[in-house]
Residue, then its C-alpha position, 0 to 999 in steps of 0.5 A: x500500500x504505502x509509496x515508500x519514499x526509498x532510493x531505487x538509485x541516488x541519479x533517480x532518486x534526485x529526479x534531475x539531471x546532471x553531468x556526474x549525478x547526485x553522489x554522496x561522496x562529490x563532496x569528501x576529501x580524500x585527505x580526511x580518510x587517511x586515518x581509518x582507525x578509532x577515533x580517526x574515522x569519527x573525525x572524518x565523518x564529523x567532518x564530512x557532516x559540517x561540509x554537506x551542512x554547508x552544501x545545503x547553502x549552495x547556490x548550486x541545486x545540485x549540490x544542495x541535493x547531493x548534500x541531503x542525499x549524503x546526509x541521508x546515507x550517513x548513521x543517525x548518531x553521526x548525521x544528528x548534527x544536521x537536523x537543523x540544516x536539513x530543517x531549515x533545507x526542508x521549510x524553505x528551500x526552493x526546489x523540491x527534490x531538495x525539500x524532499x531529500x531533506x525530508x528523506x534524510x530526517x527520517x533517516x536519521x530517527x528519534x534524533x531528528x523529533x525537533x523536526x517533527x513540526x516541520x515535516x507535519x507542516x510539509x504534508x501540505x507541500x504543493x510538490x507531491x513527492x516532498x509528501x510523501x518523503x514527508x509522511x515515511x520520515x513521520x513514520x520513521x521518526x515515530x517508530x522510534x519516538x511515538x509520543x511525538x509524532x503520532x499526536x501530531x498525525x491524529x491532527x492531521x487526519x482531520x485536516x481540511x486538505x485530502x491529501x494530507x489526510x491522506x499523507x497522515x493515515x499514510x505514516x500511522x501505517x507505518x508506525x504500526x503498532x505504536x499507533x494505537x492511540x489513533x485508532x478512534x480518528x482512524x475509525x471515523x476516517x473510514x468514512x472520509x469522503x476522500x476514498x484515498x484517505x480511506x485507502x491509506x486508514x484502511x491500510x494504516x489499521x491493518x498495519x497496528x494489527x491485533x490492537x486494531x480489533x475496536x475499529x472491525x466492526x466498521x471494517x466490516x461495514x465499510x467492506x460491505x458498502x464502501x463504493x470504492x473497490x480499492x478501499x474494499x481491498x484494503x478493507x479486507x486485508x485490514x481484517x486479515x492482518x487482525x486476525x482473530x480479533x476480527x471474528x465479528x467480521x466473518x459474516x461480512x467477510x463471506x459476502x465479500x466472497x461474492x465482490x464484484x472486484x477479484x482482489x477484494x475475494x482473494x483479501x476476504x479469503x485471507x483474512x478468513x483463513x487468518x481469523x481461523x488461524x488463529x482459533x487453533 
């Protein structure tokens, strides 16, 4: 379900064009690699974070987005002394491929970077829809590791006015997954969205949390029934399955989907059937 915001490549990722392509290392001394033991390497590295810091200054776009790049590729502990810069870089950088690629790189970096939280729940409005969804994963990065933080100001943005940024919220609740219980009951209500991505992505985000999601099956089940969107009834079923056994009330519901119209909403139903029988044993 969710659009992972990965790099298949650093020349693809970046989406733009250049004679040597995004490359981490366009950027590193080779003198700075001389010492490759103990502390020799921690200096190194430190180092080459306070350059690709200064890079997200460059008047050269490219250069600003090799440095996100490199700060993504780069260990949490290490790249913690960027978040400010990749922040700032976020909020108000004027290319998005720059925007997203500090977005991606927060994420990678962890519970170090919750001080941009703020910053990347501001960024599921973006005009640009790849800033988003870097946006929404590094949300969902951060909160695996820091909950508390990101998931309340998610529950916020689910019930903001713009579609797509609800759609962005449900989005990285799912890939928090279990730490998101607490935004269950906005889940809940988001079933009946009148934006059928949103309720997509709620679909999908419940099924992520699992068992725990067991007070939201009863409008799981109702949504599987009469929901118009048969994208929204595939996630719906699927959402059941990964349950499990906790989604036992659903089994009517679940046997009439057999019988959808749409082949992927039969073949979720089935699963998630044999899923909650599973589990009876």
């Amino acid at each position: 379900m969710i659009i992972r915001g990965a790099i298949e490549s650093q020349f693809n990722r970046s989406g733009v064009e250049s004679k040597s392509g995004p490359n981490p290392s366009l950027h590193l001394h080779h003198s700075d690699e001389t010492d490759l033991t103990g502390g020799g390497i921690r200096s190194s590295v430190n180092y080459k974070v306070q350059e690709h810091i200064k890079d997200l200054k460059d008047n050269d776009v490219h250069v600003r987005i090799n440095a996100a790049i490199a700060l993504g590729g780069i260990g949490k502990e290490e790249a913690a002394p960027a978040v400010p810069a990749l922040t700032k870089a976020l909020k108000k950088d004027e290319d998005k491929y720059v925007r997203a690629e500090a977005a991606f790189a927060l994420g990678g970096i962890g519970k170090e970077a919750a001080p941009a939280v703020p910053t990347l729940a501001e960024a599921l409005k973006d005009k640009s829809e790849c800033v988003c969804e870097d946006a929404a994963n590094a949300l969902g990065e951060i909160g695996k590791e820091a909950p508390q933080i990101v998931v309340p100001a998610l529950i916020e943005a689910l019930k903001d006015k713009d579609g797509d940024v609800r759609k962005w919220a449900a989005n990285a609740l799912g890939e928090i997954g279990k730490e998101a219980v607490p935004a269950i009951p906005v889940l809940i209500k988001a079933l009946k969205d009148n934006n059928e991505h949103v309720r997509e992505y709620v679909a999908f985000a419940l099924g992520e949390i699992g068992k725990e999601a067991a007070p939201a099956v009863s409008a799981l089940a109702e949504a599987l029934l009469k929901d118009k969107s048969g994208r929204v009834r595939e996630y719906v079923a699927f959402a059941l399955g990964e349950i499990g056994k906790e989604a036992a009330q659903a089994v009517s519901a679940l046997t009439e989907a057999l019988k959808d119209n749409n082949e992927y909403v039969r073949k979720y139903a089935a699963f998630a059937l044999g899923e909650i029988e599973k589990g009876k044993s």
